[in-house]
C-alpha positions in Angstrom: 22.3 -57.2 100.2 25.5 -57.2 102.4 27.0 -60.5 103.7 25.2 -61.0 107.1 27.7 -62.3 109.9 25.9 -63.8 113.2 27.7 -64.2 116.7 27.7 -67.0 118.8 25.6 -68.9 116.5 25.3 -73.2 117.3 26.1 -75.6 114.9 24.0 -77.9 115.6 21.7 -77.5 112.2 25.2 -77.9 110.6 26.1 -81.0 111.6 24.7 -84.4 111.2 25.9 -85.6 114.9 23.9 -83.1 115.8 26.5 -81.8 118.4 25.9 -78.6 120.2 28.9 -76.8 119.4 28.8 -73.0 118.8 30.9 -70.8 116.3 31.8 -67.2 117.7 31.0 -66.2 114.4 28.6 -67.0 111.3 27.3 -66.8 107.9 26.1 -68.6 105.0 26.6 -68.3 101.1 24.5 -68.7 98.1 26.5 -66.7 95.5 29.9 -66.5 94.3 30.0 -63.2 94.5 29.2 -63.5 98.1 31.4 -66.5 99.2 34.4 -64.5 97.4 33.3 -61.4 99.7 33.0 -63.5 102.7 37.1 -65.2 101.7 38.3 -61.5 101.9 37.2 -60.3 105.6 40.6 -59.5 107.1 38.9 -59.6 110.1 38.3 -63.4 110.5 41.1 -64.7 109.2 40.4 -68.1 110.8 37.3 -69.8 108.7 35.4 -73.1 109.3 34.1 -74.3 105.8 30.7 -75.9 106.3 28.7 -78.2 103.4 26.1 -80.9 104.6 27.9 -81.6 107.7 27.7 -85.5 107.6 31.5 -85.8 107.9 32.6 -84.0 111.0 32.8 -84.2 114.5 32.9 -80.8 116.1 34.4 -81.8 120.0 34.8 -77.9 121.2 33.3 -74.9 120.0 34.6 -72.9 117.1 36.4 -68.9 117.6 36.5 -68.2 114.5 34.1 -67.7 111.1 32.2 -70.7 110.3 31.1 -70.4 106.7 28.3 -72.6 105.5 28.6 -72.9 101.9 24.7 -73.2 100.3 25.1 -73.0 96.5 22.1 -74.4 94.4 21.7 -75.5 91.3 21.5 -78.7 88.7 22.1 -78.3 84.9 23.0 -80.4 81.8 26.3 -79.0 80.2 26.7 -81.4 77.7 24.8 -84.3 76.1 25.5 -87.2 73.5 23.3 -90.2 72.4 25.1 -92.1 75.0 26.3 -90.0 77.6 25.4 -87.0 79.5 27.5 -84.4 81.6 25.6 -83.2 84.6 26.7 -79.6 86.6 25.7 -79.9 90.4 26.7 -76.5 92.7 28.2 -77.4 95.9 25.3 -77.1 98.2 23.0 -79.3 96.4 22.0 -82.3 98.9 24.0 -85.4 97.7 20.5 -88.0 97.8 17.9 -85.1 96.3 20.8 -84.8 93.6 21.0 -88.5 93.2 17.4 -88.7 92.9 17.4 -85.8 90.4 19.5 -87.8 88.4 17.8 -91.4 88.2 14.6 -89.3 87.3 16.4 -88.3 84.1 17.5 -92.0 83.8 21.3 -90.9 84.0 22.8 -94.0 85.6 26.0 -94.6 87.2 25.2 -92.9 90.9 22.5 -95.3 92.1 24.8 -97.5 94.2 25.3 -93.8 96.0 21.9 -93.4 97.0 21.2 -91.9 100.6 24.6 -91.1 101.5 24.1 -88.0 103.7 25.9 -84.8 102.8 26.0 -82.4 100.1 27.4 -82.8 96.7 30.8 -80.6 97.0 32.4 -82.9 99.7 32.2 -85.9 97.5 35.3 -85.8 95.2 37.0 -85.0 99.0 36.5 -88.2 100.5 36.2 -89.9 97.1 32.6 -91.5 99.0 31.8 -94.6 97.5 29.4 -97.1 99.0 28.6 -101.3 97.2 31.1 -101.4 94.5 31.2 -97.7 93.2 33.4 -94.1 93.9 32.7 -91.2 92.7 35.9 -91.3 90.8 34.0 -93.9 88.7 31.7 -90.9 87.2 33.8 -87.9 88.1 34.4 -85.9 85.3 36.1 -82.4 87.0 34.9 -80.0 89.5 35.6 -76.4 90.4 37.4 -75.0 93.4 38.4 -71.8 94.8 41.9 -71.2 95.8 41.5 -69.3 99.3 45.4 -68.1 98.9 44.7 -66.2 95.5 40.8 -66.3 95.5 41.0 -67.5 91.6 38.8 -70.0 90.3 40.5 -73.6 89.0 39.5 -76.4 87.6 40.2 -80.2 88.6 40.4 -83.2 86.3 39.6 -86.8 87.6 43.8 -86.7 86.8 44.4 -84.4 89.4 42.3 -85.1 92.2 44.7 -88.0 92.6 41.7 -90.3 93.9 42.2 -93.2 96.0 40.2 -95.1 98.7 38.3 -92.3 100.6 41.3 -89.9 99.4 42.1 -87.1 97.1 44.5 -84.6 96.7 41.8 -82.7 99.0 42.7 -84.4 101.8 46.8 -84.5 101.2 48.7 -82.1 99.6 45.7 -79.1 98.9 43.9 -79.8 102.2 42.5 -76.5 103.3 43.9 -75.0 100.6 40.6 -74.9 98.0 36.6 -74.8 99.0 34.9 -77.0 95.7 31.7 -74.7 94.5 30.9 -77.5 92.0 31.1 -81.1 90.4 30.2 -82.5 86.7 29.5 -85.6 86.5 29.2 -87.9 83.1 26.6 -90.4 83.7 25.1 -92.9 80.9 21.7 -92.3 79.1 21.4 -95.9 77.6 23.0 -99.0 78.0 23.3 -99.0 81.6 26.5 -100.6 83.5 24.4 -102.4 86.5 26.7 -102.8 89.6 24.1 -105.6 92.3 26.9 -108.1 92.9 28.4 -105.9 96.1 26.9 -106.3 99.7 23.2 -107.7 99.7 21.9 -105.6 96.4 21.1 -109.0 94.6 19.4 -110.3 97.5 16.8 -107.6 97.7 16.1 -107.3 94.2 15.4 -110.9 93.9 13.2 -110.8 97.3 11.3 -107.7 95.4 11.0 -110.2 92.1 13.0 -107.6 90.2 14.9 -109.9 87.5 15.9 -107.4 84.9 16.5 -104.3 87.2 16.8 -100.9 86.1 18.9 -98.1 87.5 15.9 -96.7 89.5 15.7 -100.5 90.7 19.4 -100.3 92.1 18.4 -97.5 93.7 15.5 -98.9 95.6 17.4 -101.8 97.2 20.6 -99.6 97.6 18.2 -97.7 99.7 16.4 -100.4 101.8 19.7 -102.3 102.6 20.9 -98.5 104.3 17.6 -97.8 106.1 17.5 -101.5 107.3 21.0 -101.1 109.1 22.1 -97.1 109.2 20.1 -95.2 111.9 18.9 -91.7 110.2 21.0 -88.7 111.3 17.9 -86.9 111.6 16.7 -89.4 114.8 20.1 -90.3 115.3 23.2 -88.0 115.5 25.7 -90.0 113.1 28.0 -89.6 110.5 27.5 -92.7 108.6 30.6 -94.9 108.5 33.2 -93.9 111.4 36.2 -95.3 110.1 37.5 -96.6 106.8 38.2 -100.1 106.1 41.5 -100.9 106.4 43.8 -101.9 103.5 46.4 -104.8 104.4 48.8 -106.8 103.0 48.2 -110.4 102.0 50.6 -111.5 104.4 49.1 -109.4 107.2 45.7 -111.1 106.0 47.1 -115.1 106.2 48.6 -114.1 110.0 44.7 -112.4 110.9 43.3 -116.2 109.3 45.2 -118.2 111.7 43.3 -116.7 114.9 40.2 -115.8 112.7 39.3 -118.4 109.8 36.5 -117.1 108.9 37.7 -112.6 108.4 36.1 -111.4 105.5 37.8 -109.9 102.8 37.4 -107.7 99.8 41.1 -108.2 97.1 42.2 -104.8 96.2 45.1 -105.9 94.4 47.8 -108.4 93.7 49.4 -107.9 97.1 46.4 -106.2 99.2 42.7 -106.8 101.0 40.0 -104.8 102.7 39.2 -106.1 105.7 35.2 -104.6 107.0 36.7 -102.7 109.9 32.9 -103.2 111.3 33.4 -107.2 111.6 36.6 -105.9 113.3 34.9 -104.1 115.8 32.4 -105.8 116.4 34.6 -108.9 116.9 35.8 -106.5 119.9 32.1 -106.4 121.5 31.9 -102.7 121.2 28.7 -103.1 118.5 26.0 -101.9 120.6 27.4 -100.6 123.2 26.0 -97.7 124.7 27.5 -94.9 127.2 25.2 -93.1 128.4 24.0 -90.5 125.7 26.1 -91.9 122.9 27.6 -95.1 121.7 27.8 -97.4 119.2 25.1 -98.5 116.8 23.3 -102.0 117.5 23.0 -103.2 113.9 26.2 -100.8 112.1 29.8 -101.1 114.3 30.8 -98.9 112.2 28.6 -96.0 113.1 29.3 -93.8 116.4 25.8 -92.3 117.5 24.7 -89.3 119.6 21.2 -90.5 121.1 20.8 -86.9 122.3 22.7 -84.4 123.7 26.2 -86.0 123.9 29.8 -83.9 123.7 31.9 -84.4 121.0 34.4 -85.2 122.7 32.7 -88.1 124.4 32.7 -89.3 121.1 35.8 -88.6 119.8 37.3 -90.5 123.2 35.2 -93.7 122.2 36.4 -93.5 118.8 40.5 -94.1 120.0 39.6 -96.3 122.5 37.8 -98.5 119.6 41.1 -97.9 117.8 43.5 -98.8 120.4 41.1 -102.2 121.2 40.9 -103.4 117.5 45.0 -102.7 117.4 45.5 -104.9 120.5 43.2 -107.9 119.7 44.0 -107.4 115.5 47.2 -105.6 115.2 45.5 -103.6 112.4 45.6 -99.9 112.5 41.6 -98.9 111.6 41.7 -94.3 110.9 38.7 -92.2 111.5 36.9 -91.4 108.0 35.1 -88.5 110.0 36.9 -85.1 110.0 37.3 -83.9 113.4 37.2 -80.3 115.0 
């Protein structure tokens, strides 16, 4: 059957703000074969690559080809007494894949449970959530160069992985769509990760003393639906902006105004500062403008309550940046991509 292409389709189903934004032209993928057919249209030269859609922000519509990338598919490539590598296609929901995996009792992605989005835009933003990245389990992936439509592979090496980074995002941005990830998870002997955010807490108010991975999982889960409104009542993106990275001497000058700023080391000479205590130190947590605003119990999640622009938005988004620069003097960058 012959790649279908739609006009003036909206993109709404395509993206978790659930903006009304609408691409000129459309299709989606669910082969190889047919995303490699799709990469050589002379014809729309100018192509929107679309995954789960939980880390964009469409403000205008889009003239060109939007291309929803919708490969399937979960396998085992290799297996050891202690270790297991796990093959997930790019389209595969992120959670269901997560979920897929404790069921096997493969551990090491639990602290990732019910991040939104699918599984080929991980290694991109490196997502990590209490304590763990996927760097921490990636074990390669494989990407399409659009330039000579050959396949490559990537090791953990030379994704160049750093906080919500990879060479994805720097030097090959645009330059590769990722149609899959492998994964090496544990089979036994667990490495438990509870001591970030409030995952203790829960699994001691639940009695849970010897927890397992599927445990983890449970509370990481709880903790996100107590405070991160679901994109599918609420238009969001999960977290907004990433947490800025400052020096130690940077950190002392914030403690003088602020005793109390929490802090996370990163190393010798550097912190992570919550950029949601930041803003909502600035009052902006809560705040709502009309159709959209900022969330009352996450500042670090923007929300469309229905019908909002973009670009509404994106405008709330700088002027959060610009207050937390004035009253901080600390720089805070979107984590979203926007269009």
């Amino acid at each position: 059957m012959p790649v279908q292409i739609l006009n003036n389709i909206s993109l709404k189903p395509y993206n978790t703000f659930g903006i009304d934004a609408v691409a000129k032209h459309f299709t989606s993928v669910s082969s190889i074969s047919d995303l490699k057919t799709v990469l050589t249209l002379e014809n729309h030269p100018n192509k929107l690559i679309l995954g789960g859609g939980s880390n964009l922000l469409l403000t205008k519509d889009y003239d060109g080809l939007a291309l929803h990338v919708n490969l399937k598919g979960i396998e085992i490539i290799s297996e050891d007494e202690n270790t297991a590598i796990v093959k997930a296609q790019a389209g595969e929901n992120w959670h269901e894949f997560v979920i897929w995996c404790l069921k096997h009792d493969f551990g090491g992605l639990e602290n990732l449970s019910l991040i939104p989005g699918n599984v080929g835009t991980t290694p991109i933003q490196n997502i990590g959530a209490y304590g763990i990245e996927i760097k921490d389990t990636f074990e390669s992936c494989e990407a399409i160069n659009l330039e000579s439509l050959q396949f490559e592979s990537f090791t953990k090496e030379d994704c160049n992985f750093g906080y919500r980074n990879s060479t994805f995002k720097q030097e090959n941005k645009g330059k590769y769509i990722i149609t899959s990830v492998c994964f090496k998870l544990s089979k036994k002997n667990h490495t438990l990760n509870i001591n970030y955010g409030t995952i203790a807490n829960e699994l001691e108010n639940n009695g849970i003393t010897n927890p397992t991975i599927q445990d983890i999982s449970k509370a990481v889960i709880a903790i996100r639906q107590s405070k991160l409104p679901d994109p599918k009542e609420i238009g969001n993106s999960g977290s907004f902006f990433k947490n800025p990275v400052i020096s130690k001497l940077e950190f002392n000058e914030l403690l003088k105004n602020f005793p109390n700023a929490p802090s996370y080391p990163i190393s010798d000479n550097e912190v992570k500062v919550p950029a949601g205590w930041l803003i909502e130190k600035t009052g902006f947590k809560g705040k709502q403008f009309g159709n959209y605003g900022v969330h009352k119990k996450q500042a670090l999640v923007l929300v469309n309550y229905g019908g909002a622009k973009g670009s509404d938005i994106f405008n709330l988004s700088k002027l959060i940046q610009k207050t937390v620069k004035r009253l901080f003097d600390i720089s805070i960058e979107a984590e979203v991509n926007i269009l």
